[in-house]
C-alpha positions as CSV (number, residue, x, y, z in Angstrom):
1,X,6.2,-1.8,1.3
2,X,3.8,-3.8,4.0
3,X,4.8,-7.0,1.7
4,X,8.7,-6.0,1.5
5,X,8.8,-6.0,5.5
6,X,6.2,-8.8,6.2
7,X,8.6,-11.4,4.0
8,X,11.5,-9.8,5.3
9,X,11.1,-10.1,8.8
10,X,8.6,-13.0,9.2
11,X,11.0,-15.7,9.1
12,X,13.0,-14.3,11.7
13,X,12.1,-16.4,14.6
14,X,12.5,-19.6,12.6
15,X,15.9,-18.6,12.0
16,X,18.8,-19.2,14.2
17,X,19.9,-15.7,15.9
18,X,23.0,-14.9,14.1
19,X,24.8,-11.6,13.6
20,X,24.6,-11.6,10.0
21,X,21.3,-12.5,9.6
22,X,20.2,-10.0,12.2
23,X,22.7,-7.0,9.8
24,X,21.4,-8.5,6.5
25,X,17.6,-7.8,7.4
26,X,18.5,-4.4,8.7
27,X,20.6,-3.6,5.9
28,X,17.7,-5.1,3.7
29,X,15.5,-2.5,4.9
30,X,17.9,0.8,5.0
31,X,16.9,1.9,1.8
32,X,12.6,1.2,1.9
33,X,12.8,3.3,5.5
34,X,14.6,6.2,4.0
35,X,12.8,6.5,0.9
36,X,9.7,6.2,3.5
37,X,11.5,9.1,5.4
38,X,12.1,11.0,3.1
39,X,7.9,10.9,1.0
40,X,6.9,11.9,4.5
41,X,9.2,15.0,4.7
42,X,8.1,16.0,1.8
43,X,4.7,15.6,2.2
44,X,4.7,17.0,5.8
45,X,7.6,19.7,6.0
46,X,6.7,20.8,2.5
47,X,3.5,20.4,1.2
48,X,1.3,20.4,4.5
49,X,3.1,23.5,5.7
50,X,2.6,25.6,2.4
51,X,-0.9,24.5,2.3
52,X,-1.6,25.9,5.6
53,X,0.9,28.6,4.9
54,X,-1.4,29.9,1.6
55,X,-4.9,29.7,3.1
56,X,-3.4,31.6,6.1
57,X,-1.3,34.2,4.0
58,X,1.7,33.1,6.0
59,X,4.4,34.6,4.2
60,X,7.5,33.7,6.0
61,X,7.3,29.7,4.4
62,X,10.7,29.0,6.3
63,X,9.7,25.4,7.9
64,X,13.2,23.9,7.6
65,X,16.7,25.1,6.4
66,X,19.4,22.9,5.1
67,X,19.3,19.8,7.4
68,X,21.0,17.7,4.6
69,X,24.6,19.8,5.2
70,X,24.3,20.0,9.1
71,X,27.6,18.1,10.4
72,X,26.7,17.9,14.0
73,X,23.5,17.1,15.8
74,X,22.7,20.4,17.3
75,X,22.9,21.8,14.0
76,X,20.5,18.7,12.6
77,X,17.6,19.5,15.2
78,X,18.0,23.4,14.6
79,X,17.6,22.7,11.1
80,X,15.2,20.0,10.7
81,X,11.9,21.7,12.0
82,X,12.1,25.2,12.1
83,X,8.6,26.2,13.8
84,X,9.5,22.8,16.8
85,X,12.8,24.0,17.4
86,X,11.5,28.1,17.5
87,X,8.6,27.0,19.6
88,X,10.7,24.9,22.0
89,X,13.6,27.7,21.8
90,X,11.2,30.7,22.5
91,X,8.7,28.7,25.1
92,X,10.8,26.3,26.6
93,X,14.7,27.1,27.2
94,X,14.8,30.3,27.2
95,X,12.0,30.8,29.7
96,X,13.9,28.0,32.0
97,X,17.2,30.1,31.8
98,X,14.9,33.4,33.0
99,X,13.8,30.6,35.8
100,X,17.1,29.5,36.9
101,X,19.9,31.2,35.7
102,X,22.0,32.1,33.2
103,X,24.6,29.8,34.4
104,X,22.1,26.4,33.4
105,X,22.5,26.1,29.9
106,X,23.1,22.2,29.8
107,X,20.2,21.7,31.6
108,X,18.0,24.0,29.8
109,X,18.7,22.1,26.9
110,X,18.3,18.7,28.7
111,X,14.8,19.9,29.7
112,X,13.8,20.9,25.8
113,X,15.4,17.5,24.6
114,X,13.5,15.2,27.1
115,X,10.2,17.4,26.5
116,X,10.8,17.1,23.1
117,X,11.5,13.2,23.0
118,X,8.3,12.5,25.2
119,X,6.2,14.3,23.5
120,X,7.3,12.8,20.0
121,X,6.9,9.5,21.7
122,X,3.3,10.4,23.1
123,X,2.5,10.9,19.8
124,X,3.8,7.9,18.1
125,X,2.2,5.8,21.0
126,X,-1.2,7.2,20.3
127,X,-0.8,6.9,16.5
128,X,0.3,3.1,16.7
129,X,-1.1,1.4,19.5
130,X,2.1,0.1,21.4
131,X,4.9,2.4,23.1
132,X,8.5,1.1,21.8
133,X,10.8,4.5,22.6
134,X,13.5,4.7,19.7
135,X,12.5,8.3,19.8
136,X,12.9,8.7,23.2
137,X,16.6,7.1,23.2
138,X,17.4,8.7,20.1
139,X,16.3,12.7,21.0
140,X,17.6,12.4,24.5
141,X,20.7,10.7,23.3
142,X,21.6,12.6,20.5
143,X,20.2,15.7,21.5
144,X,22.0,15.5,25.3
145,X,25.3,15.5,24.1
């Protein structure tokens, strides 16, 4: 993979900018991410989590539902990551709507989105070195409307 993306992308600057160039190398490396996306959802969401699950007799083993059918975002992050989104659900909105109201459900879920994205992006900065915040755009994006 490191020598599909370094010859991909290392001529780049040599290049004139031009639209198609530009969608041709994205479109060159659609298919490498989501295979990547995919071995680490497996490995992560599946494996990890009924490792863990067996040496602590966890018998429940629902870490994510049917993500692959959701046809809306909400449905997406609800579906995704069971345990994040019953965490952030249980911890984090419903104890802001006890804290403001009933009537603040947009920005309840405006509160767990942006938590949600920075802490994701926290993460991803510590892991690689450098902050670059797709995550952050994409959760609070995505997740705000």
């Amino acid at each position: 993979m490191k020598y599909y993306f370094i010859s991909n992308f290392s001529n780049m600057h040599k290049q004139p900018f031009t639209i198609k160039i530009q969608l041709l190398s994205i479109f060159d490396s659609v298919m490498p991410v989501i295979s990547i996306l995919f071995v680490v959802f497996y490995f992560f969401l599946d494996c990890w989590h009924n490792i863990f699950a067996e040496i602590l007799r966890f018998a429940d083993r629902s870490f994510y539902k049917d993500w692959w059918n959701s046809t809306a975002f909400s449905t997406f992050f609800r579906s995704w990551n069971v345990i994040v989104h019953d965490w952030l659900y249980y911890y984090i909105y419903q104890d802001f709507l006890w804290l403001i109201g009933e009537r603040a459900r947009d920005g309840a879920m405006l509160i767990v989105f942006l938590l949600s994205a920075i802490s994701h992006e926290y993460i991803l900065t510590l892991s690689f070195g450098f902050f670059y915040p797709v995550l952050l755009v994409l959760f609070a994006g995505t997740g705000g409307k």
